[in-house]
C-alpha positions in Angstrom: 4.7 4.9 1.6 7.7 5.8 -0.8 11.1 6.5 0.2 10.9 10.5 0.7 7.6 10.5 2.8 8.6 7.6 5.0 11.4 9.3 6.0 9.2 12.5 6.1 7.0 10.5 8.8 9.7 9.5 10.8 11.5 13.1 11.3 8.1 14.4 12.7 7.1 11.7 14.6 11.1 12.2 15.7 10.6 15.4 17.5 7.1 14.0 19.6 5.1 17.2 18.8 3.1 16.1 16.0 0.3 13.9 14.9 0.7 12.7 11.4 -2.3 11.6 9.2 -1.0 9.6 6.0 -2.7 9.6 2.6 -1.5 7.1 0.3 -3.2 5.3 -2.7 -0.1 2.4 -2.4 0.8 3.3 -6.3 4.2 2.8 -6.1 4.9 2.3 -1.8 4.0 -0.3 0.8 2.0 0.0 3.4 4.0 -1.9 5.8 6.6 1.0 5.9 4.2 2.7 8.0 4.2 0.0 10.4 8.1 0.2 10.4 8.0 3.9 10.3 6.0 3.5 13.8 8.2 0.7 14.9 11.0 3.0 15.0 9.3 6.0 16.3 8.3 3.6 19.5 11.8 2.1 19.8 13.1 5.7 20.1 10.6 6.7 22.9 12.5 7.4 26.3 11.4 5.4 29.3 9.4 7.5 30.7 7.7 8.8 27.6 4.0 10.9 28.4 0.8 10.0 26.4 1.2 12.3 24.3 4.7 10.5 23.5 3.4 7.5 22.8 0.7 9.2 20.6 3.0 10.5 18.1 4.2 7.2 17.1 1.0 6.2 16.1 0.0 6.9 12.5 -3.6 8.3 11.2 -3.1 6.0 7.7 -5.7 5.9 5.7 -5.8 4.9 1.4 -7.0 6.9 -0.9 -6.3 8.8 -4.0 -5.8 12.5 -4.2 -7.2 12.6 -7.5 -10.5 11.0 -6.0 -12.1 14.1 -4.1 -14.4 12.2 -2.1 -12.1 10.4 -0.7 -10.3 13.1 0.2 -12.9 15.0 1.6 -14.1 12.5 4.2 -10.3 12.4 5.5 -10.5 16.3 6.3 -14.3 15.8 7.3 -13.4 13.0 9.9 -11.3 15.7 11.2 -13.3 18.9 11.1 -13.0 22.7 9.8 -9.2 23.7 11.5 -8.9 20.2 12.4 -5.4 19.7 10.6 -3.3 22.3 11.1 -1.3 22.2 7.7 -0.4 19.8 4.9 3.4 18.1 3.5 2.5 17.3 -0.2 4.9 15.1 -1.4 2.5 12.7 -3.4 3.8 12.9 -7.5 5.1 10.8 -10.5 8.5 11.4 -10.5 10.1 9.8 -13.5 11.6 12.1 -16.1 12.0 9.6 -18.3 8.5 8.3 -18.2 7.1 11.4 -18.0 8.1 12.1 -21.8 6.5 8.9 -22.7 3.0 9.7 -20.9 3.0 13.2 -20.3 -1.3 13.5 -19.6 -0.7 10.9 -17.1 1.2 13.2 -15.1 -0.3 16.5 -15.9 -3.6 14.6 -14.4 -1.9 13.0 -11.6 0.6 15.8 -10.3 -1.2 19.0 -11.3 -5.3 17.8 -11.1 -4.5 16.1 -7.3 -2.7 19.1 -6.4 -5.3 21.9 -7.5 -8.4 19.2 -5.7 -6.2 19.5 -2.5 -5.9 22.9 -2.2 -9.4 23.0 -2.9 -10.5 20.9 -0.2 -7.7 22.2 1.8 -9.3 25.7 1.9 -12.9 24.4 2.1 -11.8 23.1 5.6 -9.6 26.2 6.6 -6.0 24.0 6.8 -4.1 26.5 4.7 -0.8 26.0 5.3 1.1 23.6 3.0 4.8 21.9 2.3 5.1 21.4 -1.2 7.5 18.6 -2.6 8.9 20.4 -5.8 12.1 19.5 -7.9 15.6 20.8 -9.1 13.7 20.0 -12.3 12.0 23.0 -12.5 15.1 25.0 -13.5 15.5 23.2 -16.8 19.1 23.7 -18.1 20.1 26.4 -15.8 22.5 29.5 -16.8 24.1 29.4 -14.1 26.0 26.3 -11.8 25.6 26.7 -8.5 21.7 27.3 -9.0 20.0 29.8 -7.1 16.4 30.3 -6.7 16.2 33.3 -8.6 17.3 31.5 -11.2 13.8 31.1 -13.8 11.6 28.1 -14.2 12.6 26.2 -17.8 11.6 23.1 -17.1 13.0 20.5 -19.8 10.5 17.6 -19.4 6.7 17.2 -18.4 7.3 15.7 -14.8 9.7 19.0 -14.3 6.6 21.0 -15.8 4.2 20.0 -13.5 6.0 20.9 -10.8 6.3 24.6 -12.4 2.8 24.9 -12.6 2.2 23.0 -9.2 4.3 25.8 -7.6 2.4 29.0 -10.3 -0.6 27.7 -8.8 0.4 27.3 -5.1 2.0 31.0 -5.1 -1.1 32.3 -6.9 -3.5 30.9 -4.2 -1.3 32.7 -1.6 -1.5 35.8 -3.8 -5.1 35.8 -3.6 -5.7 35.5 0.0 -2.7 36.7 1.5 -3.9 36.5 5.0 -5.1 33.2 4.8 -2.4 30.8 3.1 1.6 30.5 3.7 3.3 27.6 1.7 6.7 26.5 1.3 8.0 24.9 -1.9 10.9 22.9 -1.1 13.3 22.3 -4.6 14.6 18.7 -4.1 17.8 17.3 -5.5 18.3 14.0 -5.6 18.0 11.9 -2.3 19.9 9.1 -1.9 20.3 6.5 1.3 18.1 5.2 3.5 17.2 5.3 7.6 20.5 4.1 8.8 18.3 1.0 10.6 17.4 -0.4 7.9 14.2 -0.6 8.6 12.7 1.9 5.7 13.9 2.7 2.6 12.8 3.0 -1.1 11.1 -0.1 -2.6 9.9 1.3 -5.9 7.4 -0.8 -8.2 9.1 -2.3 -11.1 12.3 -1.4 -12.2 13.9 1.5 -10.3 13.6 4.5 -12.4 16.3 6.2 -10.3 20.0 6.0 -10.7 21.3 4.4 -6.6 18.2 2.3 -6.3 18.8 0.5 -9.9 22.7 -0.1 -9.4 21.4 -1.3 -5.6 18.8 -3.6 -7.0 21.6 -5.2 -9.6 24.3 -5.5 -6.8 21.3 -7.3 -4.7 19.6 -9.9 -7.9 16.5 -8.0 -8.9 18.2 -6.2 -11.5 19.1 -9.3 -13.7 20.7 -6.7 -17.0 24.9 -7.7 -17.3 25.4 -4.0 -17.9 24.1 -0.5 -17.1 22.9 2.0 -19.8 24.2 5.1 -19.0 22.3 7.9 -21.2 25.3 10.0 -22.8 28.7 11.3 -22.5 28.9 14.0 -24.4 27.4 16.3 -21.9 29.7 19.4 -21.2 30.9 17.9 -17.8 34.3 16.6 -16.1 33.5 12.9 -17.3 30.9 13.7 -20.0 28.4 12.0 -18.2 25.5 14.4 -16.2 26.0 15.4 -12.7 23.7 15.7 -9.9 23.9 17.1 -6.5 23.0 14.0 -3.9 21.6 14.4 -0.6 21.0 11.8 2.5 17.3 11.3 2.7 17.3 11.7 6.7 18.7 15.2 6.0 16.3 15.8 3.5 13.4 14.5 5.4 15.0 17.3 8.1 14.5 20.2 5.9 10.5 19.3 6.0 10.3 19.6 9.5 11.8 23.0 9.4 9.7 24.2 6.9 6.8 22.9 8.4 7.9 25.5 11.3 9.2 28.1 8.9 4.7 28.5 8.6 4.7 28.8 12.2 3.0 32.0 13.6 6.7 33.4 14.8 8.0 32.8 11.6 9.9 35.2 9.8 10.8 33.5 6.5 8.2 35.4 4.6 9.4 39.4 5.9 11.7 39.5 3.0 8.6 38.5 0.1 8.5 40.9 -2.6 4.9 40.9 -2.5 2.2 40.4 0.5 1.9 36.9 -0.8 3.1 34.7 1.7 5.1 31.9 -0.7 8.5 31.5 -1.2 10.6 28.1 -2.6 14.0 26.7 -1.2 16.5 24.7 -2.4 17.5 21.7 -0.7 20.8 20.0 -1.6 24.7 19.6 -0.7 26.0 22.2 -2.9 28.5 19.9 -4.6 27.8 17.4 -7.7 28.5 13.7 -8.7 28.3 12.5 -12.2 26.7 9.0 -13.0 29.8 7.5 -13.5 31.3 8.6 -9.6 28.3 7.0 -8.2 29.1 4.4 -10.3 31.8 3.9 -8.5 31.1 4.9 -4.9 28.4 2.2 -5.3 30.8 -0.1 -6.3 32.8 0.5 -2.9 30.0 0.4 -0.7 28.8 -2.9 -2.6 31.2 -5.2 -3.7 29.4 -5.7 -7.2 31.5 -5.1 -9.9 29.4 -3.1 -12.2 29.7 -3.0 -16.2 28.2 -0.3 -18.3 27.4 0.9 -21.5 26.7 4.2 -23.1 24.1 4.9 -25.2 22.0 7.8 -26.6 21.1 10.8 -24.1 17.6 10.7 -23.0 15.0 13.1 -23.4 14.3 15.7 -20.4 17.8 15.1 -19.0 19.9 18.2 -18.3 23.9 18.4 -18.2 24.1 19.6 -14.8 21.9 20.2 -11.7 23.4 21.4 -8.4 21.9 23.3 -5.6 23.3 26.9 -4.1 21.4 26.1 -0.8 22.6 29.2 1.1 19.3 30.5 1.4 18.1 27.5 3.0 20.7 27.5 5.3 20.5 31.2 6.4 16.4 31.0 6.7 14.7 27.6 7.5 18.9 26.4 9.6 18.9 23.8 6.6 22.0 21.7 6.4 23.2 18.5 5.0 25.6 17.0 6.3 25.7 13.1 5.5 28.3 12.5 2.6 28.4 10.1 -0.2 29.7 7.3 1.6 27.0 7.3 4.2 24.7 7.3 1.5 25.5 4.4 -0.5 26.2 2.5 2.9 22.4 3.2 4.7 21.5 2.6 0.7 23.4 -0.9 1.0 22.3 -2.1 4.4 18.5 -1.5 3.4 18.9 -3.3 0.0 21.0 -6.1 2.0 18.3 -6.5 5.0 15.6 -6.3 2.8 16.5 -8.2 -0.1 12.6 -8.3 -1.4 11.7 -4.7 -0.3 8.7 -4.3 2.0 7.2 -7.3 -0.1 9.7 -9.9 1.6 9.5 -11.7 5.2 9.1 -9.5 7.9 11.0 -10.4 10.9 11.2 -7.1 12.5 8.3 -6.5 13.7 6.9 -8.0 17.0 3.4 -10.0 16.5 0.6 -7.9 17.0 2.9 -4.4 16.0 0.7 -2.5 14.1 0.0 1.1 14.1 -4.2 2.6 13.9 -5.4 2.3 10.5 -8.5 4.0 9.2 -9.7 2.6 5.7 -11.9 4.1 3.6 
């Protein structure tokens, strides 16, 4: 369970009213992040929590691929037509770097498990989805603050799936306009961690992602004497590219409300230009950091004295990405108000707990701790 949906989990099981069902293939996530996902969901519980308290902490997991549509198909079959009443989709590659470098990989992974899903998603009348789309998918905008009117130009494959992710999602909704409503949510970059320290990203290899690297060389795993730093020569206050960060717990926020946004009392979709029931928000801060500021805010929260060296820009990297997340605010009550600081600290004490990820000892968890899981 990666960092996002994790954290995704835990803002839903949060508010008591839900029943999550996990589907993970374990790619690039732990399993035992559900266990502290629910460990933290039942620590929260008041004492006199009803059944149906207690119930939401406990997690539907089961492992599968969404490429393999079998699989997937006995998880909606186990529970019936209508049986799930709408779908987060957050499952992706996500490397823009890597994505240049094996571009089928993710055209088959991130646009093949999405069109399968929807398929089977219709085939069991849950039509009603959260789609986990990126800031990517603007390309080199024209204009900074980005809006989302601004077109789709994305720069590198991983950014182009998600164009064509959303095309096809807004073109299902077109076609049966009575039957689906979906919600493309246009992340920026989250950053942090669950200020417990119990969750937070433990990627698979070498982080691919800017906080989590300079994290995982302040903490050992990283053993390079100097970071790379892909240009600076990009039209920006330090020449180095800026990105609009935002706390993962207010991130995983934004999810809930647009999981209610496809509510039946839901008025987000009155202001459609069509009768197709579709519409994409940005989710961000509104303000930007270049590489070298979180640099140094890492630095700060850290200790590590970190030593860098530029070299060439990379391919699929755009100058600047920052969010104009007014409509977001105004229509789903969007808002994200951790700061830098908090980020890199909730970042810190994750990294500092967990030394080893999800992969080291686990002393957190009482013996016998586990939430229901349903293999396939």
């Amino acid at each position: 369970m990666a960092l996002i949906a994790s954290h995704v989990i835990f803002a839903l099981q949060e508010t008591r009213r839900f029943k999550v069902i996990s589907i993970d293939n374990h790619h690039n996530s732990h399993p035992k992040s559900l266990q502290r996902v629910a460990q933290i969901a039942r620590d929260a519980l008041p004492p006199n929590a009803s059944e149906q308290d207690k119930e939401s902490t406990v997690i539907d997991a089961w492992t599968c691929d969404l490429r393999n549509r079998e699989q997937v198909r006995n998880v909606f079959e186990h529970y019936g037509k209508d049986g799930i009443w709408g779908v987060i989709h957050i499952a992706a590659y996500k490397a823009v770097g890597e994505s240049s470098e094996i571009p089928l990989t993710y055209y088959e992974n991130n646009v093949g498990a999405t069109i399968s899903l929807l398929q089977i998603m219709s085939e069991y009348d849950c039509t009603r989805i959260v789609y986990s789309s990126s800031a990517t998918v603007y390309g080199t905008p024209p204009v900074i603050p980005i809006p989302e009117t601004t077109r789709m130009k994305a720069d590198s494959p991983y950014g182009k799936t998600k164009v064509m992710d959303e095309t096809i999602i807004e073109d299902v909704c077109s076609a049966e306009p009575t039957r689906w409503s979906a919600l493309s949510l246009r992340y920026f970059n989250p950053a942090g961690a669950h200020p417990s320290g119990l969750i937070g990203e433990d990627p698979l290899g070498r982080p691919m992602n800017l906080l989590p690297l300079l994290s995982h060389m302040a903490i050992g795993l990283v053993k390079d004497s100097k970071l790379q730093v892909f240009g600076q020569d990009y039209p920006t206050p330090d020449g180095t590219c800026v990105r609009d960060y935002l706390h993962v717990v207010d991130l995983a926020k934004g999810h809930l409300l647009a999981l209610d946004a496809l509510g039946p009392d839901s008025h987000v979709f009155d202001t459609c230009p069509t009768n197709a029931r579709f519409k994409a928000y940005n989710l961000g801060k509104g303000h930007g950091m270049s590489v070298l500021e979180m640099v140094d805010a890492m630095r700060k929260a850290t200790g590590f004295d970190y030593k860098y060296e530029v070299i060439g820009r990379r391919h699929g990297d755009v100058p600047e990405l920052v969010a104009d997340p007014t409509l977001a605010r105004k229509e789903l009550g969007f808002n994200a108000p951790q700061d830098l600081v908090t980020m890199c600290r909730d970042l810190w004490n994750w990294q500092t707990k967990n030394p080893k990820g999800y992969g080291g000892p686990d002393e957190v968890l009482p013996a016998g701790a586990t939430p229901t899981l349903h293999q396939l």
